[in-house]
C-alpha positions in Angstrom: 186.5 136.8 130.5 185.0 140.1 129.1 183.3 140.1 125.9 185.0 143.1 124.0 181.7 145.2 122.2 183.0 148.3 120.9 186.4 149.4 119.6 187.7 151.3 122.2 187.2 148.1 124.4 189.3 145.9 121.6 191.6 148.9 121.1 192.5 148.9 124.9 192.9 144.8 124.7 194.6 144.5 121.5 196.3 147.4 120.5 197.3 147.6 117.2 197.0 143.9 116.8 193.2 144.5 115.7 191.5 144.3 111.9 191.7 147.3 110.6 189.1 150.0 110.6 186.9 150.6 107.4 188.7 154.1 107.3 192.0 152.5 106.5 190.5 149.7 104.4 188.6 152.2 102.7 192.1 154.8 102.5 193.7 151.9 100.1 190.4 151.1 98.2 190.2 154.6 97.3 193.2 155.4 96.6 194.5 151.8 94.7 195.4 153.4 91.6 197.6 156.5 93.0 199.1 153.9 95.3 199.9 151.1 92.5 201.6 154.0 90.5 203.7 155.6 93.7 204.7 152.4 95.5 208.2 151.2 94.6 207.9 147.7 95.7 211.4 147.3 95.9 213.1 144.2 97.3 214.6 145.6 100.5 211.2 147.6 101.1 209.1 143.8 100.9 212.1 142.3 103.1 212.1 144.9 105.8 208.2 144.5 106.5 209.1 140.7 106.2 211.6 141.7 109.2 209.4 143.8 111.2 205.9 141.3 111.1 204.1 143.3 108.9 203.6 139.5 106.9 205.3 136.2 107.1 207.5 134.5 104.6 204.9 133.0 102.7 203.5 136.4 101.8 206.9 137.9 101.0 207.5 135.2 98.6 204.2 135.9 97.1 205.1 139.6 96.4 208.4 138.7 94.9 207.8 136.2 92.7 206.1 138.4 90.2 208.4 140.2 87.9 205.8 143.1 87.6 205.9 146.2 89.2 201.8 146.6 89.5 201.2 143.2 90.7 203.7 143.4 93.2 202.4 146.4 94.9 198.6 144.7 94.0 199.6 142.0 96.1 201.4 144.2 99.1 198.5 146.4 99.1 195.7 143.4 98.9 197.9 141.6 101.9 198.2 144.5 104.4 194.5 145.1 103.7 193.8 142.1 105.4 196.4 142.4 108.3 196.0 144.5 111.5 196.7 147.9 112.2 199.8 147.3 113.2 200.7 146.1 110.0 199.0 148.9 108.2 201.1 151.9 110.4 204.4 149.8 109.7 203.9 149.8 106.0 203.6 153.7 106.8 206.6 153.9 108.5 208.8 151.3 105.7 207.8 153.8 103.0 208.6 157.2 104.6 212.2 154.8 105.7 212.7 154.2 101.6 211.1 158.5 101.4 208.5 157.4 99.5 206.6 159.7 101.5 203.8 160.7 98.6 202.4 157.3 99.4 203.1 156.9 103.3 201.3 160.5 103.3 198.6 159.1 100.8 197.7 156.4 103.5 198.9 158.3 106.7 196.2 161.0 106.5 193.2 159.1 106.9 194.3 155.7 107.3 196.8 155.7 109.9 198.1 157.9 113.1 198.7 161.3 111.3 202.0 162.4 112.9 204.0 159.4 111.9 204.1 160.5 108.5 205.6 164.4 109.6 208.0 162.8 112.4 210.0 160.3 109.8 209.9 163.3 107.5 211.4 165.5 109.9 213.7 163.3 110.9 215.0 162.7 107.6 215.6 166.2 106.8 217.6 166.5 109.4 
């Protein structure tokens, strides 16, 4: 078996099933308070990342059990922080699906793959 040294190597491997880079770690650091002020942590949002593996039930029930806004999206945001990349890019993709694409683009430019932001856009003008 290999041993995996540098990114590239572990991006090949893994995919986007890797921790995530100190870009996108840093891209919700910075940017916490914008974020906890445009995320609508809405229950369909929280189920649908539930759905696509973004977190597991536990985490889900973690989110929704608090009845305030902030600490919801403190929680969502202190989760995917600690998930993969895969996880990061689908919390992307479940905001621009519920257009709230201030935030999606917030994380998308620096954080995650740049064009997934503009193609859900585009494809929601449409």
């Amino acid at each position: 078996m290999e041993c995996l040294t540098d990114w590239q190597q572990v991006e090949k491997h893994h995919g986007d099933n890797r921790p995530l880079s100190d870009d996108q770690r840093r891209v919700i650091d910075d940017n916490r308070d914008q974020l906890m002020n445009l995320i609508d942590p809405k229950s369909s949002i929280i189920r649908r990342l539930h759905t696509n593996n973004c977190f597991n039930e536990h985490h889900e029930e973690y989110i929704e059990c608090s009845d305030r806004k902030l600490k919801k999206v403190r929680r969502l945001l202190s989760i995917v922080r600690r998930r993969s990349v895969a996880s990061f890019n689908m919390l992307v993709v479940e905001l621009c699906t519920d257009q709230q694409y201030d935030a999606a683009k917030l994380l998308d430019e620096r954080g995650g793959k740049s064009y997934k932001h503009e193609i859900l856009h585009n494809q929601t003008v449409v």
